[in-house]
Legacy VTK file of the C-alpha trace (Angstrom):
# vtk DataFile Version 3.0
C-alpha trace
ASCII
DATASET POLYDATA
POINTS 180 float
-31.392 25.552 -67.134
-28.492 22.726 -66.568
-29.290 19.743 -64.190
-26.052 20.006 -63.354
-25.028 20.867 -59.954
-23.122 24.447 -59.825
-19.837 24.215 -57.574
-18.594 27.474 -55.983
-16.945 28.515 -53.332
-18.672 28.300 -50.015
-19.321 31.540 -47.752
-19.371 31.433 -44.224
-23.147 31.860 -44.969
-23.710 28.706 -45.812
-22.650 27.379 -42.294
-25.683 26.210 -41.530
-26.570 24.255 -44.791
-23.161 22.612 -44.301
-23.721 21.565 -40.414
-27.276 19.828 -41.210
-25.079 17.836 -44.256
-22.604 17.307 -41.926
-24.680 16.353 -38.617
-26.552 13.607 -40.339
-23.265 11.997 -41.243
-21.560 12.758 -37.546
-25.082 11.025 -35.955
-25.243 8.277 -38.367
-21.852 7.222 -39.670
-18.355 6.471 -39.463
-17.300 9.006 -42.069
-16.302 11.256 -39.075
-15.043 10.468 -35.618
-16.957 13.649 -34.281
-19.272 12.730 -32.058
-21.529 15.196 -31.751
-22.291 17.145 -34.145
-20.647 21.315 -34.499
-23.134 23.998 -34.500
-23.248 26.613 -37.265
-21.411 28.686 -35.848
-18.066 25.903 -34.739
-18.583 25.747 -38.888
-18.381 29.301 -39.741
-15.296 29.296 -37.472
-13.797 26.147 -38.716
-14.709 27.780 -42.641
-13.217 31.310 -41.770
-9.401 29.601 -40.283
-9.604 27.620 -43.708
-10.332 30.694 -45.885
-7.253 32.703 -44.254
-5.428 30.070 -44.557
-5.699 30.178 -48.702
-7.551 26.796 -48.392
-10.335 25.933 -51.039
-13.712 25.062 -49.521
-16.105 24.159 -52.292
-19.952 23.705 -52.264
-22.596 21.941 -54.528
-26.015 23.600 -55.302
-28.843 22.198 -57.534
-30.304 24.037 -59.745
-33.072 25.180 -57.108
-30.153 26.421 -55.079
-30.181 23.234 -52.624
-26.798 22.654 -51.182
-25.853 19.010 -52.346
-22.440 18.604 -50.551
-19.216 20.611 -49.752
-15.674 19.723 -49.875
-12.266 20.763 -48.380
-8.932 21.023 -48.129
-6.311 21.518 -44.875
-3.070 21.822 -44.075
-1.822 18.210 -43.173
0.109 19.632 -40.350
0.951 23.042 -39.329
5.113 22.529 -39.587
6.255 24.951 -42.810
7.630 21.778 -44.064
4.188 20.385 -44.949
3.112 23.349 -46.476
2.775 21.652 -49.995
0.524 18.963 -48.497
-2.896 18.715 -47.290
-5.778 16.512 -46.379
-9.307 16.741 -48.178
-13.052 15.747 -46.929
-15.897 15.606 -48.701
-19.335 15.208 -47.668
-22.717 14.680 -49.714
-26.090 15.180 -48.391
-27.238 11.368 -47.063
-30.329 11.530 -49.655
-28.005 12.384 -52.436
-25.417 10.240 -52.455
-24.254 7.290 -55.048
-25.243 10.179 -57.989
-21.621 11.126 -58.931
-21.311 14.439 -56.646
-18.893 13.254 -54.713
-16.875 13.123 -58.117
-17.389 16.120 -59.206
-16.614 17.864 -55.880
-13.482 15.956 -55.462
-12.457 16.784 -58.836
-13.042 20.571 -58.435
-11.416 20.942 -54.946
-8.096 18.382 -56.620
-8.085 21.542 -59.780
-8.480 24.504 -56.821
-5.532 22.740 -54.798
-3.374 22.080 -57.507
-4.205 26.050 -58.678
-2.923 27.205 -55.122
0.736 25.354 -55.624
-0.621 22.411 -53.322
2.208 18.975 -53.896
0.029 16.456 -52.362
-3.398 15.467 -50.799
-4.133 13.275 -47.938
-6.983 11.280 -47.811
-7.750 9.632 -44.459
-10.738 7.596 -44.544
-12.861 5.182 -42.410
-12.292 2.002 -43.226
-16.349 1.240 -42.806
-16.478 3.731 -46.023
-15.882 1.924 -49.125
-17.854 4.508 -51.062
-15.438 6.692 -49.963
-12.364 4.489 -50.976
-13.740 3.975 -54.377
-13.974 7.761 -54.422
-10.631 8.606 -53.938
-9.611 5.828 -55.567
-11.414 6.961 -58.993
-9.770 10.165 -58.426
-6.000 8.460 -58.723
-5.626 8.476 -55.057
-3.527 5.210 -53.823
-3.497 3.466 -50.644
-0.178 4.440 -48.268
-1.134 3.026 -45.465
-3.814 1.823 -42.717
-3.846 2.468 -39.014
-5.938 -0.300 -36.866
-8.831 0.364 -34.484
-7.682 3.976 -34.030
-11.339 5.053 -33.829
-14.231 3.948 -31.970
-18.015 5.034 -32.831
-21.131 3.303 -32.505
-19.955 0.131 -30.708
-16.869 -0.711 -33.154
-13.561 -0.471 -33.699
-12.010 1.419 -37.106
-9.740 1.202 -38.955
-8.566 4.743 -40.741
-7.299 4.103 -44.117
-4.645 6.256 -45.886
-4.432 7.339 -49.299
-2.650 9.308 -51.382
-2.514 11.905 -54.886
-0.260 13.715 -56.112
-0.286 16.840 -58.185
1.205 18.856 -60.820
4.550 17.570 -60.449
3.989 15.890 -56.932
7.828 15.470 -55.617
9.896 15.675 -59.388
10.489 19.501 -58.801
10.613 21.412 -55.836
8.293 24.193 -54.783
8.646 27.250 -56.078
10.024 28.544 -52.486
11.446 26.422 -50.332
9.930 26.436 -46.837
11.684 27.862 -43.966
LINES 1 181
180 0 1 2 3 4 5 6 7 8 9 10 11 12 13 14 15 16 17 18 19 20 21 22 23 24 25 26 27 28 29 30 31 32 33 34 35 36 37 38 39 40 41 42 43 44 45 46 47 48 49 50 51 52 53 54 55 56 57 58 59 60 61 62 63 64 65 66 67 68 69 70 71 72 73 74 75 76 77 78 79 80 81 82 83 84 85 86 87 88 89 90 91 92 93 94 95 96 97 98 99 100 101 102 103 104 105 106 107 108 109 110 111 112 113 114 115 116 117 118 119 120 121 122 123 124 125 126 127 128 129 130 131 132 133 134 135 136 137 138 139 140 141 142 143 144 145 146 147 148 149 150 151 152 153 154 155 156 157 158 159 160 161 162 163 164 165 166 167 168 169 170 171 172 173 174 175 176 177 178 179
């Protein structure tokens, strides 16, 4: 039996696995602007408009079948001509991190985006984060830009840095259809 984590795609299922990974980080960081933290069933919902929308949402099991982390891609805005772009998270159980998921995660959503015709991903990231800079950063993403103090949480302004990856042939071709 591999050590290995097995990534999959998630089922609404697994809702509630993914809100206890992703209330620690709403209570305790800066990952997330959220505030209080979405039941398991504001996750199901939020899982189910991502599935119809052809989105990739990704999950990390150990070998025991513990859920490790999840990842995810969006539509960066709803307007048909950002259909070729989205924006990715990734989150990683607090007791687990710094042990190369978030790599591997990132890595495997980048190859299911780039499988579903996606042009571009969005990364917008907490400036408090520098784990998750480095991240992105591994993963080719470059920094486009920075928006100051946009977020408050736990007594502090943030700062929301931008980056930026490109896939398959990014902007050298167009898309196979043309929005509109």
């Amino acid at each position: 039996m591999s050590d290995e984590p097995r990534i999959e795609p998630a089922t609404g299922a697994e809702a509630a696995e993914i809100a206890e990974i992703y209330a620690h980080h709403v209570i305790h960081g800066t990952a997330t602007f959220e505030i209080e933290p979405p039941d398991a069933a504001e996750i199901a919902a939020r899982m189910e408009r991502l599935h119809a929308a052809g989105m990739p949402w990704l999950v990390a099991r150990d070998a025991a079948g513990v859920l490790l982390g999840y990842a995810y891609a969006g539509r960066y805005h709803t307007r048909a001509a950002y259909r070729d772009t989205v924006e990715n998270s990734v989150y990683i159980r607090h007791d687990k991190l710094g042990q190369g998921l978030g790599t591997r995660l990132l890595g495997a959503l980048l190859e299911e985006c780039e499988a579903r015709g996606v042009r571009q991903v969005i990364a917008g990231i907490a400036a408090t984060e520098p784990s998750s800079v480095a991240l992105h950063a591994k993963a080719g993403f470059v920094e486009v830009g920075r928006l100051r103090s946009v977020g408050r949480k736990h007594g502090k302004w943030i700062d929301v840095l931008y980056m930026q990856r490109a896939l398959g042939d990014g902007d050298t071709s167009p898309p196979a259809e043309e929005p509109g």
